[in-house]
C-alpha positions in Angstrom: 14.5 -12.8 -1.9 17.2 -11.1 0.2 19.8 -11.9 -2.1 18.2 -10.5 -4.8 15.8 -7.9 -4.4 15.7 -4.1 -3.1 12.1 -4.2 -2.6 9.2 -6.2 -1.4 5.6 -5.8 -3.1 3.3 -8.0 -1.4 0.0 -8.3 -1.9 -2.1 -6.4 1.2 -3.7 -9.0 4.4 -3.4 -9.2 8.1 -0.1 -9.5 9.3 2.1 -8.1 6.3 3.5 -4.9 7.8 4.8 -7.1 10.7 6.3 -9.8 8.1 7.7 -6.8 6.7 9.6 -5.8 9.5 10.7 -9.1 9.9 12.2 -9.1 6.7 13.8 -5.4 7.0 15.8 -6.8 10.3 16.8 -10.0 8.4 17.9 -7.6 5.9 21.9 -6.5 5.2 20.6 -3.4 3.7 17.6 -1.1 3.1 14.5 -3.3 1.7 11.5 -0.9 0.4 8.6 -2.1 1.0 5.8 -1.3 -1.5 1.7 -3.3 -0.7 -0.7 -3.8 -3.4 -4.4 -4.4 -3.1 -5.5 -2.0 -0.1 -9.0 -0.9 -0.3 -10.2 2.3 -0.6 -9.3 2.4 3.7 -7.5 5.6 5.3 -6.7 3.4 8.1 -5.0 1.0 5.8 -3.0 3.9 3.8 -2.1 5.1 7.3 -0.7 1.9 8.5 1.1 1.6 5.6 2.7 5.0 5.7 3.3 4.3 9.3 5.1 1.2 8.8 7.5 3.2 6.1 6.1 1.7 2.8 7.0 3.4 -0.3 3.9 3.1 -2.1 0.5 1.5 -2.4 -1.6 -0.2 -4.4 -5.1 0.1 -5.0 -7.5 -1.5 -7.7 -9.7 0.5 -9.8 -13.0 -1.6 -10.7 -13.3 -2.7 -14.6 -16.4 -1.1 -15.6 -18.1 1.6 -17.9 -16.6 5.3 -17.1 -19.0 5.8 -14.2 -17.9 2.4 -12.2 -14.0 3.4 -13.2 -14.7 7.3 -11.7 -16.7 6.2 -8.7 -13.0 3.8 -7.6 -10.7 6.7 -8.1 -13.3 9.0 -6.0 -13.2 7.0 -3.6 -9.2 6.0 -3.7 -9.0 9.7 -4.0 -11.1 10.4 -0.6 -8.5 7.9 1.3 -5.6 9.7 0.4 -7.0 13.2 0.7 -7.7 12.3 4.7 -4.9 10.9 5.5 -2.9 13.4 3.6 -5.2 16.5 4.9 -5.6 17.7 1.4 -8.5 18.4 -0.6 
């Protein structure tokens, strides 16, 4: 992967912001680091945004308009505390 890539996008569980700084000091250069499937956690955004990631990840439920709204409210309500807007 280091020879290769500029970024890692690993899927979100215990332990993966401290694999991910494993991997930045094995690095030669920057490696972004960008986590996909957090849940719908401030505390999780936060960690992520503590730990320098460039982006994350959420998944919106498959449903009728009401389930779909209902995800993004509440994906919405993470990132509005830890961001102090809204």
């Amino acid at each position: 992967m280091l020879a290769f890539g500029d970024d890692w996008f690993p899927n979100w569980a215990d332990g993966v912001l401290e694999r991910a700084d494993a991997l930045r000091d094995r690095a030669d250069r920057h490696i972004g680091i960008s986590v996909m499937g957090l849940h719908a956690d401030p505390g999780e955004i936060e960690q992520c945004l503590k730990a320098g990631c460039r982006r994350v990840v959420h998944w919106i439920p498959s449903g009728n308009r009401s389930v779909v709204e209902r995800g993004l409210e509440r994906w919405e309500a993470a990132i509005a505390e830890v961001t102090g807007e809204g």
